[in-house]
Structure formats: C-alpha cells, structure tokens
N, C-alpha and C positions, 0 to 999 in steps of 0.2 A: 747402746753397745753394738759394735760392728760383728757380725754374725758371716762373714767369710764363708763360702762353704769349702771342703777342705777335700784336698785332692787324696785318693786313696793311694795313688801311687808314687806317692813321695815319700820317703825316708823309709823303704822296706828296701832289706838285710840282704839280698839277693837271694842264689841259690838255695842259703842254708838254710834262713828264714821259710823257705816256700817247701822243702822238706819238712820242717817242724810242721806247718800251719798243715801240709796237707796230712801231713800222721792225725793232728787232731781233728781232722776234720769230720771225723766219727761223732760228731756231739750235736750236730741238727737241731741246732738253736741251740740249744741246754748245754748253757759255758760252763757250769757250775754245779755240781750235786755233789754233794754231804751228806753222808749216811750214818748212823749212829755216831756221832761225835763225842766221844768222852775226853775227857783231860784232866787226871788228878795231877795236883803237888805233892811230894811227901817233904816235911819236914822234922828231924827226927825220927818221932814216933807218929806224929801226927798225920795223917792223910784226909788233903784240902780236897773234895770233889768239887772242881767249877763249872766243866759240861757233862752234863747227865743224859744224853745221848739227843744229841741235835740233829737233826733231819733235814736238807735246807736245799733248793735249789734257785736257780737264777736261767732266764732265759736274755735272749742275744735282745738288745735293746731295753731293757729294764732300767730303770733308777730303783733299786732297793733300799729302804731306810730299816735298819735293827734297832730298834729303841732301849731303851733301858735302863737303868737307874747305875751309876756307881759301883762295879764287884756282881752283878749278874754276868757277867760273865763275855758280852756281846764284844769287848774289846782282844779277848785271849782265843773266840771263836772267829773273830776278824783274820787272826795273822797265822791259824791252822789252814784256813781256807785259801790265803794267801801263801801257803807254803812257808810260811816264816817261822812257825813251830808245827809240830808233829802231836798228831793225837793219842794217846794213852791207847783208845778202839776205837774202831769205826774208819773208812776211808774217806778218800776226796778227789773225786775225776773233777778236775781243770783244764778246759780245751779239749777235753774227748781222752785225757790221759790220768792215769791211775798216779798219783803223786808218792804212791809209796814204790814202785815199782821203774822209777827213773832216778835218772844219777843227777849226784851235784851240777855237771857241767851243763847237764842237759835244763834244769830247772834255772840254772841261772841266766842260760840263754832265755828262756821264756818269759825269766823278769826285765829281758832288757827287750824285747821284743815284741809279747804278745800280752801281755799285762803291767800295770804300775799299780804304785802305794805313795797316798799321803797321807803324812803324819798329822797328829793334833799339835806337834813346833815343822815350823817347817822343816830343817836338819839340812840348813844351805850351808855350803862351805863357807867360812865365813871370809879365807881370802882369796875367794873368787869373786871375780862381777858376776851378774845376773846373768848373762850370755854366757856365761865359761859355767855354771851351775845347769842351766837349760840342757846347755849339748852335751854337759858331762856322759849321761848313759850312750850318748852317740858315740862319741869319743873311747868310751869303755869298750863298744860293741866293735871296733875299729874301723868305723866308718868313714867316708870322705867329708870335706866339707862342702864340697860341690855336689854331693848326693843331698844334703838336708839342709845348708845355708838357705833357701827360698822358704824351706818349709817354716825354721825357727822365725826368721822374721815374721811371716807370715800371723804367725801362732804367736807374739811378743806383742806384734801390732791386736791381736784379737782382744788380748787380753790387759791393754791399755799398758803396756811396758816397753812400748816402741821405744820410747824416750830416756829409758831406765836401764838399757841393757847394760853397760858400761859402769853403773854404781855398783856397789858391794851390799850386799844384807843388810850390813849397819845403816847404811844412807836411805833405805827402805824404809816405811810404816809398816804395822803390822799384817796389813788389808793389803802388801802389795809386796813384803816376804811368801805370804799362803799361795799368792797368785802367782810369784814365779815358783813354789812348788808345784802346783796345778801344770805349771807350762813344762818344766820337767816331766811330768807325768804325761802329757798331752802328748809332747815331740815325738815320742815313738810308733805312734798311730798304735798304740793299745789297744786291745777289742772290752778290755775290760779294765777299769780304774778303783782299786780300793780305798775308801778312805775310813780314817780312823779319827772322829772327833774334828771333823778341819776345821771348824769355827771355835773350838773349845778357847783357845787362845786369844780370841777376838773381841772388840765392844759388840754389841747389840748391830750398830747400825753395819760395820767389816764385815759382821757375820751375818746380816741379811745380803748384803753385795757379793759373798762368795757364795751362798745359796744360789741367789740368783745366776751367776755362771755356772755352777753345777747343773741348773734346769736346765739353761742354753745349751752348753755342753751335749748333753744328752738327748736334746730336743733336736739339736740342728746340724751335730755332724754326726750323731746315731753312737756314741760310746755308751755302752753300756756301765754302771754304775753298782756299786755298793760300797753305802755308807754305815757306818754305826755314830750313832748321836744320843742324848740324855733331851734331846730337845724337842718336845712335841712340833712345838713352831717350825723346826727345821726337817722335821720328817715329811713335815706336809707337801715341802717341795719332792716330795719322791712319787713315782706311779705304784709303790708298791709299798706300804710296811708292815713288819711283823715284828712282835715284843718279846722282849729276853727278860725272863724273871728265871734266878736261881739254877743260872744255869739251864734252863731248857725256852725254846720257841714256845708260845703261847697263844700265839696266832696271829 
C-alpha cells in the first residue's frame, strides 16, 4: 500500500477555519472528553436507559476501539460524542469546545472541517462518481478546486481509487464503496475520524483490508481515530480499547 505522507497544508478552510481551530485550541492533546454520559429513550410509558453515565476521553493521536456486543450501547455513545445526538446528562468538549454551548452553524462547520464520520453503509450518493462523493464536503464548505484537487487525487491514489474516480457506487465492490467513504472522510485533513462499525458490512477478508488502512491511516499521517466494533479481531488493530457493557465503559 502506497503510504504518501500527506501535506498539512492542503485543503485548510482559510481564515475561518484558523479561527475555529485556534478557539479549540484550548484541549492540549485531549480532543475528546465525555463526562457523565447518560442517554434515555422514552417510549410511551416506558423509559430505555442506554448510557448510564460514560466517562471517556481520547488523546491527539490515538486509534480507540469501543467494543461491544449488539444494544450496549457503544453505537448511540459514538454519534453523542460525534455531535450527532445530544445526551439526556452529562457533557462533551470536542476540540477544546463545550458542544452544548455552540450553535448549529458553528458545529456544522466543524463537521466539515475538523472532524469526520463513517458509517457501518457507506451513505455515498448513489448519482455521483466517486470523485464528486470524495469532494462533496469540499464543495459544501465552498471551497475551490484549485485549493484541494492535488490533495483528492493524492488521497484516491493512497487509497487505491486512482483509477475508480469516475464510476458511481454501484460499479464499486463493497471493500472499495467503504474506502471512498474513508477518502471522504480523509479529504478534509480531519484531526479526528469517527467511525461506526466500518467493516460491519464487509466479508471477512474487505474487512481485514480496511482495518488495515485504518492502522496506516493513523500510523502514517497521525489522524487520530475512534472506532466502535463487535469484533475483538478488529479492535486489535487499535492503540487503545475499552468495553461497552449495558451502557457503561468497563474498561
């Protein structure tokens, strides 16, 4: 696998971006802490407890692996920590910032900016080519093409889809739809990559080969990582894991 090292200064947001990053820059490694995490459902009468107060932090260069079985919970504390739902109690500084305490515009910019998410399906548009899916968040962020066309190819070559930019999903395998979500997620020089189950969807052998880029990844251009997985095998590739039973960290 070709291991590129990858230029920090390519496809960063200019002025507004270096505002945001230096507000967070209060977080001196520790991208990540989670304090008391709770999160019920109510349905009817019924009230679901699924975190029972999570605790959790992540430092600047880590692979995290959350393990867990099915309904512990590790998937719904993934997308709190990710800002993607809100917790019942407890908070969540991301980047050095209080997540309850910023605005929609403000946290969206940071999804396109200083953090990504991959899904357990990838969630690629399905009438776009792989290229037009890749630079999408670019494109969101209203970026030129002349600011990140080097870097996307760059990062399509990295990730063996030099050759594939131009097909659609469908014309993909499974093992190489996950990987242009990965390169989506990549493109924006992230400081931090969520992922949710990436191999869930995969054979045995797709899902040892996107492991294996998520080690690289993290090993060789220093993104920091967290993943949540059901798979002992897959957590191994991480510097770091802890178990999710019933809703709470376990160690």
């Amino acid at each position: 696998m070709s291991t590129l090292k990858a230029d920090k200064n390519l496809g960063l947001a200019g002025e507004e971006c270096e505002e945001i990053t230096s507000k967070g820059a209060g977080y001196r490694g520790e991208l990540l802490k989670a304090s008391g995490i709770k999160k019920s459902f109510v349905t009817g009468s019924v009230v679901s407890e699924v975190l029972k107060g999570v605790d959790f932090s992540l430092k600047e260069g880590e692979f995290v692996a959350i393990l867990g079985e099915s309904g512990s919970g590790k998937s719904t504390f993934l997308y709190i920590a990710a800002g993607i739902d809100t917790p019942t109690e407890g908070s969540v500084r991301l980047l050095g910032k209080d997540l309850s305490e910023i605005s929609d515009k403000q946290l969206a910019e940071m999804r396109r900016r200083d953090f990504s998410f991959v899904y357990q399906f990838d969630n690629l548009v399905p009438n776009l080519t792989v290229l037009e899916n890749v630079t999408l968040p670019l494109v969101l962020d209203g970026r030129k093409e002349s600011e990140y066309g080097e870097r996307v190819d760059e990062i399509l070559t990295y990730l063996g889809l030099g050759d594939r930019k131009n097909n659609f999903p469908r014309q993909l395998s499974g093992g190489e739809q996950q990987r242009a979500a990965i390169a989506r997620a990549l493109v924006t020089s992230p400081k931090i990559i969520f992922l949710d189950e990436p191999t869930g969807s995969l054979d045995k052998e797709r899902g040892r080969q996107v492991m294996e880029l998520l080690k690289d990844i993290n090993q060789t251009r220093g993104v920091t990582l967290i993943m949540v997985t059901h798979s002992e095998a897959h957590a191994a590739y991480a510097t770091r894991t802890v178990r999710m039973e019933d809703g709470r960290l376990v160690g």
